[in-house]
PDB file of N, CA, C and O in Angstrom:
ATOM      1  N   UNK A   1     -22.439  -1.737  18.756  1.00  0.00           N
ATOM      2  CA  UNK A   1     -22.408  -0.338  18.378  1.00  0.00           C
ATOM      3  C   UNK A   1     -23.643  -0.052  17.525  1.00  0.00           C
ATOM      4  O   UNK A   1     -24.045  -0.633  16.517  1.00  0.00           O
ATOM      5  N   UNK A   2     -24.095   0.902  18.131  1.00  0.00           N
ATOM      6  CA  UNK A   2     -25.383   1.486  17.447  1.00  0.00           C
ATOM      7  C   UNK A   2     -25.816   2.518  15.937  1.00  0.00           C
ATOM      8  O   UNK A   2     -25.569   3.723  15.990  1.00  0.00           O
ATOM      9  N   UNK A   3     -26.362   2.006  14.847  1.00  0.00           N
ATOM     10  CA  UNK A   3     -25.768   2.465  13.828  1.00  0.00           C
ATOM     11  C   UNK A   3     -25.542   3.808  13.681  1.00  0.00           C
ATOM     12  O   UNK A   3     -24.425   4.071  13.235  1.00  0.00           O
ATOM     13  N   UNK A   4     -26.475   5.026  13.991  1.00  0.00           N
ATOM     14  CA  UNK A   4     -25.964   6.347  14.562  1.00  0.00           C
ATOM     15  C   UNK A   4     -24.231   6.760  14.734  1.00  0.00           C
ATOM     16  O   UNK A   4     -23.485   7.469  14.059  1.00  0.00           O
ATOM     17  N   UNK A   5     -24.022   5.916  16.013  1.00  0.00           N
ATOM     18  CA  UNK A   5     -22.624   5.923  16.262  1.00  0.00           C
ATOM     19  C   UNK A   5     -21.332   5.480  15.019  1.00  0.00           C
ATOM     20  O   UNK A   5     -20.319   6.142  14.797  1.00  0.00           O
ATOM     21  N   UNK A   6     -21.722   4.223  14.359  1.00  0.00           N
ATOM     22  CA  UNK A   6     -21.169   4.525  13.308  1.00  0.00           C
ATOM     23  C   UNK A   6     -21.021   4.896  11.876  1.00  0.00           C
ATOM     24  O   UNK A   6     -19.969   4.886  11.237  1.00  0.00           O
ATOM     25  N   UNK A   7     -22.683   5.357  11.279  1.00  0.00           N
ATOM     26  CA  UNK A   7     -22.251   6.661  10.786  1.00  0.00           C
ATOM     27  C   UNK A   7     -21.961   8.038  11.184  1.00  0.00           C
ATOM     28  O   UNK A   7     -21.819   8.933  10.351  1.00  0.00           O
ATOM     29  N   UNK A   8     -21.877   8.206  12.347  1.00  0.00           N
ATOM     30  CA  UNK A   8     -20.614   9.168  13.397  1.00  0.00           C
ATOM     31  C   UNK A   8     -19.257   9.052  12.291  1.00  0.00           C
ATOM     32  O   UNK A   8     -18.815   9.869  11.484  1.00  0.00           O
ATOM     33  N   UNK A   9     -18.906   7.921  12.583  1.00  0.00           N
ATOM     34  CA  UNK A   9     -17.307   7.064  13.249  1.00  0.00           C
ATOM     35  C   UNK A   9     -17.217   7.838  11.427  1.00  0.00           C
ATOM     36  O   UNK A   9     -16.598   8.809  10.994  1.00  0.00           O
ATOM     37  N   UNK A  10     -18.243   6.746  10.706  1.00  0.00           N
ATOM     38  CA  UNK A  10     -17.927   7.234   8.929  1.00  0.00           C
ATOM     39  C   UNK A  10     -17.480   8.719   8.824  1.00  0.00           C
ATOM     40  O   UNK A  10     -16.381   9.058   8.384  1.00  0.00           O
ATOM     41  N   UNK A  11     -18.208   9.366   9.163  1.00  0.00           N
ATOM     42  CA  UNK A  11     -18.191  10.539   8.638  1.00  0.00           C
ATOM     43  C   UNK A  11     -17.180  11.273   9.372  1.00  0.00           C
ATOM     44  O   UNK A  11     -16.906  12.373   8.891  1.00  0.00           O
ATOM     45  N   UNK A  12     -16.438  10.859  10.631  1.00  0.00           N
ATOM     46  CA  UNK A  12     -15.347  11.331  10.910  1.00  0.00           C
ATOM     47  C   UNK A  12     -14.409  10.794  10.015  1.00  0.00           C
ATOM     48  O   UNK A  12     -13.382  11.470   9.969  1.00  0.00           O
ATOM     49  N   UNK A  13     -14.416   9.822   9.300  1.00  0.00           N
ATOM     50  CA  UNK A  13     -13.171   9.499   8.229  1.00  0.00           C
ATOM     51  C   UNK A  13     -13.170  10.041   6.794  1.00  0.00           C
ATOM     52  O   UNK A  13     -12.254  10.135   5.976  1.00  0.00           O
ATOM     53  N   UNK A  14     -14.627  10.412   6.722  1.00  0.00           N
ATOM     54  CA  UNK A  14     -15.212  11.595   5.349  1.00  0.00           C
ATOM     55  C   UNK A  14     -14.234  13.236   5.934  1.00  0.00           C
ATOM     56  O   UNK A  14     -13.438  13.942   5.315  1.00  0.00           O
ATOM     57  N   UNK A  15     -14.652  13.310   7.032  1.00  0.00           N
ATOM     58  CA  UNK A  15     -13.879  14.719   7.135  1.00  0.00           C
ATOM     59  C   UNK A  15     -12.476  14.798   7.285  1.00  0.00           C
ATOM     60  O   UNK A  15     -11.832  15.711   6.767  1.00  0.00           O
ATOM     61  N   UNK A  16     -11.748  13.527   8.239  1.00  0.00           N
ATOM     62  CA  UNK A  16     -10.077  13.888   7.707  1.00  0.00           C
ATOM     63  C   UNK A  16      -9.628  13.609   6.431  1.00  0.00           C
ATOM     64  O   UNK A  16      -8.499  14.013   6.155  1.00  0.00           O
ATOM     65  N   UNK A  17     -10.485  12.789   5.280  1.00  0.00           N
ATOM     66  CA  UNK A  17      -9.869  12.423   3.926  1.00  0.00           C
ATOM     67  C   UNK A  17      -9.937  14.074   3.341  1.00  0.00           C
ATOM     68  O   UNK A  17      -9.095  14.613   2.623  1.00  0.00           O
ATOM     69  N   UNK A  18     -11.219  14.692   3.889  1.00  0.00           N
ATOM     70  CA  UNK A  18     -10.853  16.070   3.182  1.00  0.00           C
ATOM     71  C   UNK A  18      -9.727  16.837   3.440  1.00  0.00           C
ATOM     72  O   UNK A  18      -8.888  17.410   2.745  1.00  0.00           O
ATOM     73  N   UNK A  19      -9.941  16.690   4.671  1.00  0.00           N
ATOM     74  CA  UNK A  19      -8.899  17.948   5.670  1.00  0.00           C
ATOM     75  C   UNK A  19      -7.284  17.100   4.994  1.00  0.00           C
ATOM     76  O   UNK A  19      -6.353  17.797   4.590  1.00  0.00           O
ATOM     77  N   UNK A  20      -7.223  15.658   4.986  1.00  0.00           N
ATOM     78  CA  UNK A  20      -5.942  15.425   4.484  1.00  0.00           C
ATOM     79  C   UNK A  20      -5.509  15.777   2.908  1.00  0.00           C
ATOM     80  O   UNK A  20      -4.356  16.053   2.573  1.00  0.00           O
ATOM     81  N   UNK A  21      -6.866  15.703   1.841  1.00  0.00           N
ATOM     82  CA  UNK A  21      -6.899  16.506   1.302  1.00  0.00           C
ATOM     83  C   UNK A  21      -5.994  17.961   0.980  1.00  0.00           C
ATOM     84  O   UNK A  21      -4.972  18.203   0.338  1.00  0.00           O
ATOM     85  N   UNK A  22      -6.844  18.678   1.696  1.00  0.00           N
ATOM     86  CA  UNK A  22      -6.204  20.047   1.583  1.00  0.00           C
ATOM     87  C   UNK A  22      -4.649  20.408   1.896  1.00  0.00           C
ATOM     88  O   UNK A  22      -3.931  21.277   1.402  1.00  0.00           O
ATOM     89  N   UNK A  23      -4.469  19.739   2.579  1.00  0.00           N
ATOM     90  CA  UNK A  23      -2.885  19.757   3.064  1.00  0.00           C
ATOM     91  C   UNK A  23      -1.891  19.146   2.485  1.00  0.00           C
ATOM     92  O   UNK A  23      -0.686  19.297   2.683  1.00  0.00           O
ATOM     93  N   UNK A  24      -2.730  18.072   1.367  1.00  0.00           N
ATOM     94  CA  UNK A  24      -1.775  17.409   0.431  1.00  0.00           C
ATOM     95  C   UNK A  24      -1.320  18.348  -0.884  1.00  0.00           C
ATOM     96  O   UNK A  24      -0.272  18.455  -1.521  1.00  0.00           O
ATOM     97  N   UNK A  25      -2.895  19.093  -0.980  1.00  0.00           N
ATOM     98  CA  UNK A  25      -2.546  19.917  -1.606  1.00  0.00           C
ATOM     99  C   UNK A  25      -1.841  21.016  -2.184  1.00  0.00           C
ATOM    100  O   UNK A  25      -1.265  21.233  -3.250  1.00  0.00           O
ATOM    101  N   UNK A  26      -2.167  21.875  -0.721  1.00  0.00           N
ATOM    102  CA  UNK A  26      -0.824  22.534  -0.262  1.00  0.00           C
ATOM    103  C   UNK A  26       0.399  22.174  -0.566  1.00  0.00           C
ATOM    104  O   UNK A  26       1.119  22.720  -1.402  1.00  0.00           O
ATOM    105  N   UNK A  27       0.632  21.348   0.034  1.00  0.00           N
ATOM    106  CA  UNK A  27       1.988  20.826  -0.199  1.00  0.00           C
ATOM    107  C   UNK A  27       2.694  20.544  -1.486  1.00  0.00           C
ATOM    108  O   UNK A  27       3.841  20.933  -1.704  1.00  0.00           O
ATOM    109  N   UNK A  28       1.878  19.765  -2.442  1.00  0.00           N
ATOM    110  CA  UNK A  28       2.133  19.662  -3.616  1.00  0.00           C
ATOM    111  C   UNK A  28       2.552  20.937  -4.574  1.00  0.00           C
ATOM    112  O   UNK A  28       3.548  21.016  -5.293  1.00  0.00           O
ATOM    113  N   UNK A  29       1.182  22.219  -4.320  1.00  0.00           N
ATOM    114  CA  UNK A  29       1.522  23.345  -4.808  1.00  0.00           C
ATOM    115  C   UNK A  29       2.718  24.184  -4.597  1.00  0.00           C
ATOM    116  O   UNK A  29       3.395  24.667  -5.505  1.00  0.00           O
ATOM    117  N   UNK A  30       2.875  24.287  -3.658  1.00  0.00           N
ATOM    118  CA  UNK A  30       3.998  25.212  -2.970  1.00  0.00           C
ATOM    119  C   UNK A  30       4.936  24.559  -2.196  1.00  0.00           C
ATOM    120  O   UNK A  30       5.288  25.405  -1.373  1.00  0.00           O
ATOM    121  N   UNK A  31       5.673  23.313  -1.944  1.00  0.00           N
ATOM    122  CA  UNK A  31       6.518  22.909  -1.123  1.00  0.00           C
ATOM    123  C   UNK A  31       7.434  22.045  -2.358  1.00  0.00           C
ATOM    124  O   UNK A  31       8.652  22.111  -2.527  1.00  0.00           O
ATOM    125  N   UNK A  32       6.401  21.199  -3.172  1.00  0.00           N
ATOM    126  CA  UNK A  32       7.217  20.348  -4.090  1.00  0.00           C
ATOM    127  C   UNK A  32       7.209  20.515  -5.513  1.00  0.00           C
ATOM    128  O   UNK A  32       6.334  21.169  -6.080  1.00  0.00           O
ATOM    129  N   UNK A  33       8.317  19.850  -6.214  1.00  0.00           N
ATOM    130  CA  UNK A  33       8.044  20.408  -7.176  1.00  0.00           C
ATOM    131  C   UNK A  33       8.596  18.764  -8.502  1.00  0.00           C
ATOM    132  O   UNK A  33       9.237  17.753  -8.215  1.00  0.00           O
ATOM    133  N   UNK A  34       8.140  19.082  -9.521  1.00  0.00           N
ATOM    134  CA  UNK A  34       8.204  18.087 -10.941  1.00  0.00           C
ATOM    135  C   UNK A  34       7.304  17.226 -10.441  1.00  0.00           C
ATOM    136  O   UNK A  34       6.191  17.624 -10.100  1.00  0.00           O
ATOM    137  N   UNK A  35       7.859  15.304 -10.283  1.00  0.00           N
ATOM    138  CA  UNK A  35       6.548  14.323 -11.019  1.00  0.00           C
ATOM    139  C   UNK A  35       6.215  14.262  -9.252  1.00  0.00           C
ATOM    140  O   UNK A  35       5.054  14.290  -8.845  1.00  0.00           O
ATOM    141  N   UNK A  36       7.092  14.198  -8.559  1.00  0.00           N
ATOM    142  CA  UNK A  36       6.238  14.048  -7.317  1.00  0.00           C
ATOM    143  C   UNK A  36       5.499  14.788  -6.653  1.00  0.00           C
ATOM    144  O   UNK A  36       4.900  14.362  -5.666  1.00  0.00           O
ATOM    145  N   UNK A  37       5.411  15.980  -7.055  1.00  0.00           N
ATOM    146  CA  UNK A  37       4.548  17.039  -6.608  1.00  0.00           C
ATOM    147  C   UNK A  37       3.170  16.691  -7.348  1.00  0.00           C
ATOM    148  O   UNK A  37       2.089  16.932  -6.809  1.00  0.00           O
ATOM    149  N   UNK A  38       3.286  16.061  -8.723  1.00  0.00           N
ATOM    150  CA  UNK A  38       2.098  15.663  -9.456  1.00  0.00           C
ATOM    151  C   UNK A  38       1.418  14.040  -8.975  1.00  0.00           C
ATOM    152  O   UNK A  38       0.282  13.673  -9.277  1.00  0.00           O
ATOM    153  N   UNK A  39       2.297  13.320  -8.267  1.00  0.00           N
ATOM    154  CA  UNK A  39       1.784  12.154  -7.489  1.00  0.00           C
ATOM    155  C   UNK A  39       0.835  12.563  -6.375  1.00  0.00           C
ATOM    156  O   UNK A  39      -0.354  12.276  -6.230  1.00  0.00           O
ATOM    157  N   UNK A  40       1.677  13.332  -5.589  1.00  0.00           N
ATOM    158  CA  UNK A  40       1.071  14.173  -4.349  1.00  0.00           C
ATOM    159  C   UNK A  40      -0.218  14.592  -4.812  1.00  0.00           C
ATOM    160  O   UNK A  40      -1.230  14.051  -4.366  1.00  0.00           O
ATOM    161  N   UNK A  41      -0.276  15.532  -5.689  1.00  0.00           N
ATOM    162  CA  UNK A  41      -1.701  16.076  -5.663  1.00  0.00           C
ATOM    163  C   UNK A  41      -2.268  14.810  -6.694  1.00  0.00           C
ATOM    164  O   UNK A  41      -2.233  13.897  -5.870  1.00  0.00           O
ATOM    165  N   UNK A  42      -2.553  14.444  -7.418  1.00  0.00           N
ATOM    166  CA  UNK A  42      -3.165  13.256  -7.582  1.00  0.00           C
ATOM    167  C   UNK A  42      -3.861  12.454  -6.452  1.00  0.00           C
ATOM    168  O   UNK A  42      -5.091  12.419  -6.425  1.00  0.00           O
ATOM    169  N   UNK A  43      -3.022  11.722  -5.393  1.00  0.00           N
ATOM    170  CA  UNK A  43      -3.633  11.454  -4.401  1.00  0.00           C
ATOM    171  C   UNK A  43      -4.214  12.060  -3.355  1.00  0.00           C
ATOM    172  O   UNK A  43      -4.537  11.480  -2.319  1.00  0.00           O
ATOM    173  N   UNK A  44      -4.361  13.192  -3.577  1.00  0.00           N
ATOM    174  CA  UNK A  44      -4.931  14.330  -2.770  1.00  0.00           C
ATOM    175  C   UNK A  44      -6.524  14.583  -3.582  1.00  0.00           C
ATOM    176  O   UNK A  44      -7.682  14.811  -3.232  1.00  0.00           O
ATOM    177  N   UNK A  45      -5.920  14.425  -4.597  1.00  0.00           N
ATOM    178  CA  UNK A  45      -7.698  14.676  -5.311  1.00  0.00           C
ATOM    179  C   UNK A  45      -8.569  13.389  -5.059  1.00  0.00           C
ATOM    180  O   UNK A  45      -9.779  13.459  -4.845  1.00  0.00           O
ATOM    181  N   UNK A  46      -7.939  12.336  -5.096  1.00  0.00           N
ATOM    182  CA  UNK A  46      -8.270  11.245  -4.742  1.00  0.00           C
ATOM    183  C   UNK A  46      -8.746  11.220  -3.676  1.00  0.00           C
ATOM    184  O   UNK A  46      -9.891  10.768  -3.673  1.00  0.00           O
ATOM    185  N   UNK A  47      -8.235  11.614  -2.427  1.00  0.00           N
ATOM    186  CA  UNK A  47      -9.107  11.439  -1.025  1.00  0.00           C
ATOM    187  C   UNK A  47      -9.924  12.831  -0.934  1.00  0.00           C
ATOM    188  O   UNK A  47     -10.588  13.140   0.055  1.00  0.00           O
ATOM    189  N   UNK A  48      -9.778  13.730  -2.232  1.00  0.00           N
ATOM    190  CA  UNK A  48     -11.033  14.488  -1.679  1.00  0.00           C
ATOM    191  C   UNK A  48     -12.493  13.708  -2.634  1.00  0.00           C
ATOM    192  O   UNK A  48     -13.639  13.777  -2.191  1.00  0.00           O
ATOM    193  N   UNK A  49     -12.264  13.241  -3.516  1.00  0.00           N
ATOM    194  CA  UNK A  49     -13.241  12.079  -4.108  1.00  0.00           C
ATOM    195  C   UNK A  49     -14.078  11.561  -2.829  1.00  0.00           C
ATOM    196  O   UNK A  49     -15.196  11.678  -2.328  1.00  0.00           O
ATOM    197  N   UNK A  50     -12.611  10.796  -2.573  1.00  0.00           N
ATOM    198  CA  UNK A  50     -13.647   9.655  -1.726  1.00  0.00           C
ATOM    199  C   UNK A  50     -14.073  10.556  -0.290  1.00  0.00           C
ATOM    200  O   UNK A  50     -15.010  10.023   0.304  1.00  0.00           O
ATOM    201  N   UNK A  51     -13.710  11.437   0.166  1.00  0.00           N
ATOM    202  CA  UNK A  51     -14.119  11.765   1.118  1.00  0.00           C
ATOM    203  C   UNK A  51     -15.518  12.385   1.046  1.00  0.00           C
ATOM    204  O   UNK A  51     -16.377  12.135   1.891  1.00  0.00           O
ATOM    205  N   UNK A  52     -15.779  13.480  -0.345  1.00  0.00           N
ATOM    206  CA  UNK A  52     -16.660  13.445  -0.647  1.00  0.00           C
ATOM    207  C   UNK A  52     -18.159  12.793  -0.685  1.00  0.00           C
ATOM    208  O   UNK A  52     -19.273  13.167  -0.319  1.00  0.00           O
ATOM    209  N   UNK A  53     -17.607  11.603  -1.329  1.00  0.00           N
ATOM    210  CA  UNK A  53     -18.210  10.714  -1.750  1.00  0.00           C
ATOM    211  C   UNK A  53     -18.749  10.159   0.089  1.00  0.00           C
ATOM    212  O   UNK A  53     -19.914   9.981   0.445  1.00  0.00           O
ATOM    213  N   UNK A  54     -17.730  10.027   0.799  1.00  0.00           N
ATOM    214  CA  UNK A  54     -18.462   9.464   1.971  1.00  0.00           C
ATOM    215  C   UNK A  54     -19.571  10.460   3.057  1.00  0.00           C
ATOM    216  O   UNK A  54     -20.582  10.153   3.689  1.00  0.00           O
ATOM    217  N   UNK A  55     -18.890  11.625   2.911  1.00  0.00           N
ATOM    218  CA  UNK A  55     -20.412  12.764   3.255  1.00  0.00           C
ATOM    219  C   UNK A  55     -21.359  12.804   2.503  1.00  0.00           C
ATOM    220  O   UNK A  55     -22.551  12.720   2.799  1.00  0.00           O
ATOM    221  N   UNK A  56     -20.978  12.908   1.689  1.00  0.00           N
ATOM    222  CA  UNK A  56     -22.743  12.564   0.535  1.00  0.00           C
ATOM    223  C   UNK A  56     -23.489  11.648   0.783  1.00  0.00           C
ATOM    224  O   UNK A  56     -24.695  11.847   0.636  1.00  0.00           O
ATOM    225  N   UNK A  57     -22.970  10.211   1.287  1.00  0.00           N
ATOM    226  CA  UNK A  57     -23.497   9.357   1.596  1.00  0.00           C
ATOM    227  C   UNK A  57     -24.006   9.172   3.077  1.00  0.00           C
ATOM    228  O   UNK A  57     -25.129   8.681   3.198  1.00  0.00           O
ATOM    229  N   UNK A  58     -23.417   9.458   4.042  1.00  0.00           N
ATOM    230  CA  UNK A  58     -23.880  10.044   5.228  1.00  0.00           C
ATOM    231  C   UNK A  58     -24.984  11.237   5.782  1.00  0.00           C
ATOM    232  O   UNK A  58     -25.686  11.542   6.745  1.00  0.00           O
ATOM    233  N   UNK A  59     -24.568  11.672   4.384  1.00  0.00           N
ATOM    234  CA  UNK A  59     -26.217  13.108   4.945  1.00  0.00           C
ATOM    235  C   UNK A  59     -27.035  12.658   3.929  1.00  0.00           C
ATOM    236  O   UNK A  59     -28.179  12.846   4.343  1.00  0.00           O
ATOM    237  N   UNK A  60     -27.109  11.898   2.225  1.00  0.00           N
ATOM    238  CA  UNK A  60     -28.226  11.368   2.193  1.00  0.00           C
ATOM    239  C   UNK A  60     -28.975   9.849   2.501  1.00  0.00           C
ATOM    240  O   UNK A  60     -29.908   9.268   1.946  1.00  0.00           O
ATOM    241  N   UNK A  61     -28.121   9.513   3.629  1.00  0.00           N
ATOM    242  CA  UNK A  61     -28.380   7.926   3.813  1.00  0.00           C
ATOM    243  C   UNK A  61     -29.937   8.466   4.673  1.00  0.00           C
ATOM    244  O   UNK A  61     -30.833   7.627   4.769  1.00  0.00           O
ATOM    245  N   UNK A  62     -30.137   9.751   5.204  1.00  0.00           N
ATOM    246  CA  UNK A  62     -31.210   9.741   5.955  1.00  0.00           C
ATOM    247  C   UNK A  62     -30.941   9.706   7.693  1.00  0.00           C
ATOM    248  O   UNK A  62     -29.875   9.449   8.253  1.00  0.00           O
ATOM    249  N   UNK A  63     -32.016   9.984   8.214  1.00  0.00           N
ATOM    250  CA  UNK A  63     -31.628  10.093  10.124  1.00  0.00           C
ATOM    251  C   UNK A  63     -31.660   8.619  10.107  1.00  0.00           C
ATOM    252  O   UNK A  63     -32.076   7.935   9.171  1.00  0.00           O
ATOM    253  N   UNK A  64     -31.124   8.137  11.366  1.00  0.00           N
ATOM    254  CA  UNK A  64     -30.983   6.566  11.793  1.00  0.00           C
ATOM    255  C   UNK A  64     -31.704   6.900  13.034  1.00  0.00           C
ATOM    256  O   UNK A  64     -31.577   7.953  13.659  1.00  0.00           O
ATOM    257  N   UNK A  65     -32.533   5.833  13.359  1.00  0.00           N
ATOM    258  CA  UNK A  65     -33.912   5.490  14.404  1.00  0.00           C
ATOM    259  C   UNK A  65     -33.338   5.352  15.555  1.00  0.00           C
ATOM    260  O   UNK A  65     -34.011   5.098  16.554  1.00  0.00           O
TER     261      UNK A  65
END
């Protein structure tokens, strides 16, 4: 596999940590409620961190040859 292809593959796992993200969020806000609603979004901020963190690294790693 050609490295192109998998910083592809990366950055498709940068965009569902967000998108799972947002929906954790959601959920936390408006569906649940006391300490597990505060677990929920906790780990929701958490994969928008790292998801973050993995597009940042994908658009400044530079073009691949």
């Amino acid at each position: 596999m050609s490295e192109s292809m998998l910083n592809m593959y990366i950055s498709f796992g940068g965009i569902i940590f967000l998108f799972l993200a947002i929906g954790l969020i959601l959920l936390s806000r408006y569906k649940l409620k006391g300490v597990f609603a505060g677990i929920v979004a906790f780990l929701a901020y958490i994969f928008l961190v790292v998801g973050g963190l993995i597009i940042f690294y994908i658009v400044f790693s530079g073009p691949t040859g």
